[in-house]
C-alpha positions, 0 to 999 in steps of 0.5 A: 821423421826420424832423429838420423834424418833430422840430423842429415838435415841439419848437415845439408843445411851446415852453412846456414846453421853454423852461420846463424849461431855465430850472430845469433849473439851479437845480433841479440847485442845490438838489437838490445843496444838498439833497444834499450830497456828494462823490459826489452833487455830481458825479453830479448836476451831471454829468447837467445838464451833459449835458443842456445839451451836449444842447440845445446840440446840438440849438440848433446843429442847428436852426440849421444846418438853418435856414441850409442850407434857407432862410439867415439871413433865415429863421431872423430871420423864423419863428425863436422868441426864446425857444427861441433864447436858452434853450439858452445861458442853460442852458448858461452857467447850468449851468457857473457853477452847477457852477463854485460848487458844486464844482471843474470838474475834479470833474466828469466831464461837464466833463473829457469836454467838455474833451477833446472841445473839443480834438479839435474843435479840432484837427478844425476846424484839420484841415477848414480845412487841407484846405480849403486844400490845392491839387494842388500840395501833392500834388505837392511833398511825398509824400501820406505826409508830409501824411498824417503832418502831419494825424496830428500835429494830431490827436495834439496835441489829444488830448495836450493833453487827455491832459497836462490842459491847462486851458482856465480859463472865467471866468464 
């Protein structure tokens, strides 16, 4: 199976798909007005912000795949609207679903995001600085001290996420 025939079905299959992530949400709403509790919630909430992580995953795939194989003007020409737009209304929809029903913190799905946001972002800094590099920064400082540099950007986001340091979303 290859990532064009994934996403072939996923186009035949678009109703369904589309269908699906619109309820997906408040599916997750009322069985947790159903089933209240402070170990149901959280479980329950959890598995639907893993699966819109998921179709986010899978939306940010589709694009870059588009844009690497034929750019922008192909995703404009043979994209679907819908399946475009899906992903992140469930995504956000989710999030304040989540953010009425009970505190994100109490969520573990939302914890792990928080902390892989950060190491994304501290990834991200670190692609972009060695982007940036030339040869004349091997040869001005030793490659251990850049190495280290590297090292410390990465330790910073990941105490930032150990210290909790929160990222407010007002949705």
């Amino acid at each position: 199976m290859t990532i064009e025939s994934v996403f072939t079905q996923i186009l035949d299959s678009r109703d369904g798909i589309v269908f699906g992530m619109v309820i997906a949400p408040w599916l997750t709403w009322f069985i947790c007005f159903l089933i209240p509790g402070y170990r149901e919630e959280p479980l329950i909430l959890s598995i639907n912000l893993w699966l819109a992580l998921l179709t986010m995953m899978l939306w940010a795939g589709y694009l870059a795949y588009t844009t690497n194989s034929g750019g922008w003007p192909q995703v404009v020409d043979q994209a679907d609207l819908l399946l475009l737009v899906a992903p992140p209304y469930y995504l956000l929809t989710s999030l304040w679903i989540s953010q009425r029903r009970i505190p994100l913190e109490w969520i573990p799905a939302f914890r792990t995001w928080k902390g892989l946001i950060m190491v994304t972002g501290a990834f991200l800094l670190l692609s972009w600085m060695l982007s940036r590099t030339r040869i004349v920064l091997f040869a001005s400082i030793p490659f251990s001290h850049f190495l280290g540099i590297m090292a410390l950007i990465l330790l910073i986001g990941y105490w930032a996420e150990m210290l909790n340091l929160d990222i407010k979303l007002h949705i």
